[in-house]
C-alpha positions as CSV (number, residue, x, y, z in Angstrom):
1,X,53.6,16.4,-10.1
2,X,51.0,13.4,-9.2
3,X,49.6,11.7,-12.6
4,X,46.7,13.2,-13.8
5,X,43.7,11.4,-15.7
6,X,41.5,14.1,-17.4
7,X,38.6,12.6,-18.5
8,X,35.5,14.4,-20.0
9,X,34.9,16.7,-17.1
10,X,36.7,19.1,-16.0
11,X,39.0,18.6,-12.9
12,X,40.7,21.5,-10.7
13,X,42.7,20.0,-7.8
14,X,43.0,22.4,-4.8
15,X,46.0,21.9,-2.1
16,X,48.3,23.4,0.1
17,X,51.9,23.3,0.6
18,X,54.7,25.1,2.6
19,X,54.7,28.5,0.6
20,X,51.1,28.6,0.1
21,X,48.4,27.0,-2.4
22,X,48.6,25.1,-5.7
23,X,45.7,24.7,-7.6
24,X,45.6,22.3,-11.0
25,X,43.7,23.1,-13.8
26,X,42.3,21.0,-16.7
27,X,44.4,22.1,-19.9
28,X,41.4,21.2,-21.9
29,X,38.6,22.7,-20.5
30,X,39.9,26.0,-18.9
31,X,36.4,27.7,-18.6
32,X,35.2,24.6,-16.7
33,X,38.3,24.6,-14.2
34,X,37.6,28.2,-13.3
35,X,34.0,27.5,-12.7
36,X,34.9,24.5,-10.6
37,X,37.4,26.3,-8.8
38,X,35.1,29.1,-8.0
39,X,32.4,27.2,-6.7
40,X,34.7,25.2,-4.6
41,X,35.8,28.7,-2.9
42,X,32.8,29.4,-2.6
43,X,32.0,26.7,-0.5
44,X,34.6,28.0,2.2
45,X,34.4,31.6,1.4
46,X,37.1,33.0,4.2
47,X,39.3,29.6,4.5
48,X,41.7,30.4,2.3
49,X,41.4,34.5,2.9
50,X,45.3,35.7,2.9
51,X,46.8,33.1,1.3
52,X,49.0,33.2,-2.2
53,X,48.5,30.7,-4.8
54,X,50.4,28.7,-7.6
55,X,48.3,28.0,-11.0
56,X,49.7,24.5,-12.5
57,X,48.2,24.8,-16.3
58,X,50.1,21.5,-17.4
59,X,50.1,21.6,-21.1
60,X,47.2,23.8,-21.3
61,X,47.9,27.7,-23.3
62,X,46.6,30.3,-21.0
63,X,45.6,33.6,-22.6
64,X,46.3,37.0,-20.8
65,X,42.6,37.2,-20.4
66,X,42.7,34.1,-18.6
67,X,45.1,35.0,-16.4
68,X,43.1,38.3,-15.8
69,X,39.6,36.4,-15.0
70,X,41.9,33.5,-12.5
71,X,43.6,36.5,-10.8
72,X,39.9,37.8,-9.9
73,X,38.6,34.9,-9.0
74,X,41.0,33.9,-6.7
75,X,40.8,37.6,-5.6
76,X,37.9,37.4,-4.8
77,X,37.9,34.6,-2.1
78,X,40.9,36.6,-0.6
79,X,43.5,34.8,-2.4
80,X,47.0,36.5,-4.1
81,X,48.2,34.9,-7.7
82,X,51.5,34.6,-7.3
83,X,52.8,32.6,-10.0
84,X,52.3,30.1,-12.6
85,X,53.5,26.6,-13.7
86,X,52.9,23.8,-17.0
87,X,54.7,22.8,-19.7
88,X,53.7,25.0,-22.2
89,X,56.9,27.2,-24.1
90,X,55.3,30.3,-23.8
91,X,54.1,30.5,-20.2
92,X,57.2,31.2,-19.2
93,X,57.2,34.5,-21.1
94,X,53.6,35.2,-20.6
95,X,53.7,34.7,-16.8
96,X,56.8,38.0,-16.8
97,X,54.4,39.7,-18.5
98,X,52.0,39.7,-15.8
99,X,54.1,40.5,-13.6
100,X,54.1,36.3,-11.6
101,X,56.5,33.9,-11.1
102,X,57.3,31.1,-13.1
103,X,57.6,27.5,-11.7
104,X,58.6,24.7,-13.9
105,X,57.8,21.2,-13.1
106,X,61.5,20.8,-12.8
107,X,62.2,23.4,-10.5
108,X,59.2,22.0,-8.1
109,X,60.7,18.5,-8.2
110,X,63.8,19.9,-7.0
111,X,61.7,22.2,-4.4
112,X,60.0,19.1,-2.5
113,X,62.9,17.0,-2.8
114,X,64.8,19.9,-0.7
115,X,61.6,19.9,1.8
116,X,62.6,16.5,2.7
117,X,63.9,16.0,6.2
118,X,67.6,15.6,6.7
119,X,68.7,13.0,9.7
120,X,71.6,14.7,11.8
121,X,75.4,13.6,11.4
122,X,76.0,11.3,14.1
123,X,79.6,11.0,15.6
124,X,81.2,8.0,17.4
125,X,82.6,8.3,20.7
126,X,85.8,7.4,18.4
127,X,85.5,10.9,16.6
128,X,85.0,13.1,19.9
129,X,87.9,15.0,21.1
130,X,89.4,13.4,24.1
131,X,92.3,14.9,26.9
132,X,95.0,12.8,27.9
133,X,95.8,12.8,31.6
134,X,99.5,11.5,31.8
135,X,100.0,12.2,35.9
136,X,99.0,8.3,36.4
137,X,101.0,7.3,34.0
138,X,103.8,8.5,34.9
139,X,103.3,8.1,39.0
140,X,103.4,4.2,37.9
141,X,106.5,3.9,35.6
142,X,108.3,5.7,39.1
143,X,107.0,2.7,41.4
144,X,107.7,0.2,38.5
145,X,111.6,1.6,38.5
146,X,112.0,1.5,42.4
147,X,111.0,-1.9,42.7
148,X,113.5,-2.7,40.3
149,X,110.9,-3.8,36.7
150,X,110.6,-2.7,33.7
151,X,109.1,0.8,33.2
152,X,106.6,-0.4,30.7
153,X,105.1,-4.2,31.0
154,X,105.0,-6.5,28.1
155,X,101.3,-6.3,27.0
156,X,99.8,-8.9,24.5
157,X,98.6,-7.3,21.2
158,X,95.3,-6.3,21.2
159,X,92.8,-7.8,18.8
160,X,92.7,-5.6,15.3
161,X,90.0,-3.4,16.0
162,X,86.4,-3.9,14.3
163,X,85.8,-2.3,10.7
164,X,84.3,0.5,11.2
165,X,80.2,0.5,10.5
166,X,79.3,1.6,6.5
167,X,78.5,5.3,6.3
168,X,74.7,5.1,4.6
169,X,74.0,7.3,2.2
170,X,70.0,8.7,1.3
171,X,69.6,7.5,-2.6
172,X,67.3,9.6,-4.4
173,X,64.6,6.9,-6.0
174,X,64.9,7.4,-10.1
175,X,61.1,8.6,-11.7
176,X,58.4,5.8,-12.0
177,X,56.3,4.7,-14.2
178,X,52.7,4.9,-14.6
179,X,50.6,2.0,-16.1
180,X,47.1,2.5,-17.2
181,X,45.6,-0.3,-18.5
182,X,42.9,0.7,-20.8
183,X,41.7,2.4,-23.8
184,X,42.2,6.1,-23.6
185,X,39.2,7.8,-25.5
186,X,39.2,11.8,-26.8
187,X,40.0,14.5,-24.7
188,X,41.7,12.1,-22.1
189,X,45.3,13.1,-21.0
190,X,47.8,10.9,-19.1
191,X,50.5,13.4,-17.3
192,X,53.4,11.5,-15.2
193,X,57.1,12.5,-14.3
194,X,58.2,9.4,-15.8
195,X,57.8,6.9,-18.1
196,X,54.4,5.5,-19.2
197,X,53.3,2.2,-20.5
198,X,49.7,2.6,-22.0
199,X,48.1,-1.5,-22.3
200,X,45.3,-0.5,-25.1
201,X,44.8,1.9,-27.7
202,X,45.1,5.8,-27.6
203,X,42.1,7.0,-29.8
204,X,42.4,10.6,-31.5
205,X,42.1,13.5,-29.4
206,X,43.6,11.7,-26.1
207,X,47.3,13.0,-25.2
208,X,49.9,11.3,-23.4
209,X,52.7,13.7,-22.0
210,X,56.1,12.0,-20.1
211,X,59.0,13.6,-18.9
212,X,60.6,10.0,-19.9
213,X,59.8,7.0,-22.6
214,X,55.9,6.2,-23.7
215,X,55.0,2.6,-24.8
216,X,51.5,1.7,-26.0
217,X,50.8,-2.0,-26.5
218,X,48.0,-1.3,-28.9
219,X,47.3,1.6,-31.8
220,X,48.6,5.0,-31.0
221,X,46.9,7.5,-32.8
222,X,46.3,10.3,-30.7
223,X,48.9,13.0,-29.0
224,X,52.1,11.6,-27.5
225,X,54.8,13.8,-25.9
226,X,57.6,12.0,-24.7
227,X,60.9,13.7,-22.9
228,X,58.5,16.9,-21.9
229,X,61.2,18.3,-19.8
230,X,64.3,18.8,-22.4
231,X,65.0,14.7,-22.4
232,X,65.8,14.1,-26.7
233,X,67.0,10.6,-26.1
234,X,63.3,9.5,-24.7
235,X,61.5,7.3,-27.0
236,X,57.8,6.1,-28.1
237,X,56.8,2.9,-28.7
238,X,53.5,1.5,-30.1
239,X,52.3,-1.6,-31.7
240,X,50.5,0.8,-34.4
241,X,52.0,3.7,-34.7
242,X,49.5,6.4,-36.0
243,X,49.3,9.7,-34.2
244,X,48.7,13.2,-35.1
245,X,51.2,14.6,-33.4
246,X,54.7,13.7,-32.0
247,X,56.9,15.3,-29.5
248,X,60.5,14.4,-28.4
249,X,61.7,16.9,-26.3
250,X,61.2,20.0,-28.5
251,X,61.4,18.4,-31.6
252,X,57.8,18.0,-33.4
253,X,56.0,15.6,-36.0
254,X,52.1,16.1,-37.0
255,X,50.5,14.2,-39.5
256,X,46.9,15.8,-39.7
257,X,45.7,12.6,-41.3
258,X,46.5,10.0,-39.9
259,X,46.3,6.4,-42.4
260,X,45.8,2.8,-40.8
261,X,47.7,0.2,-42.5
262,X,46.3,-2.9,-43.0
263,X,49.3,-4.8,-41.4
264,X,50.6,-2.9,-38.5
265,X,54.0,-3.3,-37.9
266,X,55.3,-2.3,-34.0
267,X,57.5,1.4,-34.5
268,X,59.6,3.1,-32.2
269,X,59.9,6.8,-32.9
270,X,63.3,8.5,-32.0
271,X,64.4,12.2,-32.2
272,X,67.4,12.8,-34.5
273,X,69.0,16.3,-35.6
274,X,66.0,18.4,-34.7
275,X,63.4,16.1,-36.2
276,X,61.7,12.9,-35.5
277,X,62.8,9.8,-37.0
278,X,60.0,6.8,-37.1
279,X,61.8,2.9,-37.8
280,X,60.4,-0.5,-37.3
281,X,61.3,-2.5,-33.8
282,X,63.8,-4.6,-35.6
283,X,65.5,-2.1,-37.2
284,X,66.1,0.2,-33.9
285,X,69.9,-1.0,-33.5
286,X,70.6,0.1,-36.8
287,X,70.3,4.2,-36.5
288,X,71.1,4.8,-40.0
289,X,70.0,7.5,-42.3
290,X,69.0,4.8,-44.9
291,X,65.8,3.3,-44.7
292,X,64.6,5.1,-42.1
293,X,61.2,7.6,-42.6
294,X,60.4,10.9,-41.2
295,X,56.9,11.6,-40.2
């Protein structure tokens, strides 16, 4: 999944791939998505006529009624819902109950990865099967005997042959990281199959959501959800560490009012037996129950 900056509009993102559509819709404003969606259907009415179609809600919590309103919508313009996708725990369930597929963002990484084009094996002439023909071979060792030499010539050594060319290997590239420098303000969400390093502050109501580590180099004090796909080693970092909520993985920490100290102190939080664990920079090789603090 491509980052995604969701500012204070709505934003539906409309593309197709090999089995069919994917559409993108903001998790915060799901009303506006639909009405963005529809008027961008309408705009082609038969284009996408036959077609079948992927939701991606990201973090967003559909209802059955807003499943029920997208499937006539897209209906309407011709197209089939066939399944849905996001990070949320209970779309998974929600989507059987519908009667649609489910698609993590897991299972869709893996999906393009496989749609990748694969270079043929190439042999060496060295590797081909090849038939002997001994009739020459022995014709000559007959003439060699009558006129009285050896039946096989001394031959010089050959050279050692050359080592044989490195087999390459395709590497798969490890997830990025997105950097945004610049303030994120409420209602603002930063999604990225990675890590992400935020260079300003993270005001309430914005939401950061990484599959890997999030570092803010200012004051955190909105939503951060690092490790989003089942990662509990991933981390958060900020210089001023003051959010509402806190995810690792699927452990959670919420603090619905949130107090700013006068002398911030840079915090890494860290998930630890089911529960998230918040200790100053200098003390993050320690890992000891004592003197650390829960949020």
């Amino acid at each position: 999944m491509p980052p995604l900056l969701l500012g204070e509009h709505s934003v539906t993102l409309l593309r197709g791939r090999r089995d069919g559509l994917e559409v993108t819709l903001s998790p915060y404003d799901l009303a506006g998505g639909f009405a963005e969606l529809q008027a961008r259907l309408t705009e082609q009415p038969s284009f996408y006529r036959g077609a079948s179609a992927i939701v991606n809600f990201g973090a967003a919590s559909p209802s059955s009624d807003d499943l029920s309103r997208l499937r006539d919508l897209l209906e309407g313009a011709g197209i089939a819902l066939r399944g849905v996708a996001g990070f949320d725990e209970g779309l998974e369930s929600l989507a059987e109950r519908e009667g649609l597929a489910f698609e993590s963002p897991r299972a869709e990484l893996e999906r393009r990865r496989a749609m990748r084009p694969r270079e043929a094996a190439r042999l060496s002439d060295a590797a081909r099967s090849l038939v002997a023909d001994f009739a020459g071979a022995r014709d000559d060792i007959a003439q060699r005997r009558r006129r009285g030499e050896a039946s096989v010539p001394r031959q010089q050594p050959d050279p050692p042959p050359a080592p044989p060319a490195p087999v390459l290997h395709a590497v798969e590239a490890p997830p990025t990281t997105l950097y945004h420098s610049a303030t994120l303000r409420g209602g603002q969400v930063l999604h990225h199959t990675g890590n992400i390093v935020v260079v300003g502050d993270v005001n309430p109501g914005a939401e950061l959501l990484a599959t890997g580590d999030i570092l803010v180099f200012g004051r955190l004090a909105g939503i951060a959800h690092a490790g989003a796909q089942g990662d509990d080693s991933a981390r958060i970092y900020a210089l001023d560490l003051a959010p509402t909520q806190l995810r690792i993985a699927t452990s959670i920490a919420a603090d619905a009012e949130p107090k700013r100290r006068s002398t911030p102190v840079p915090e890494a939080a860290i998930a630890r037996d089911g529960r998230i664990v918040v200790l100053a920079l200098n003390r993050l090789g320690e890992l000891e129950d004592s003197g650390t603090s829960s949020t």
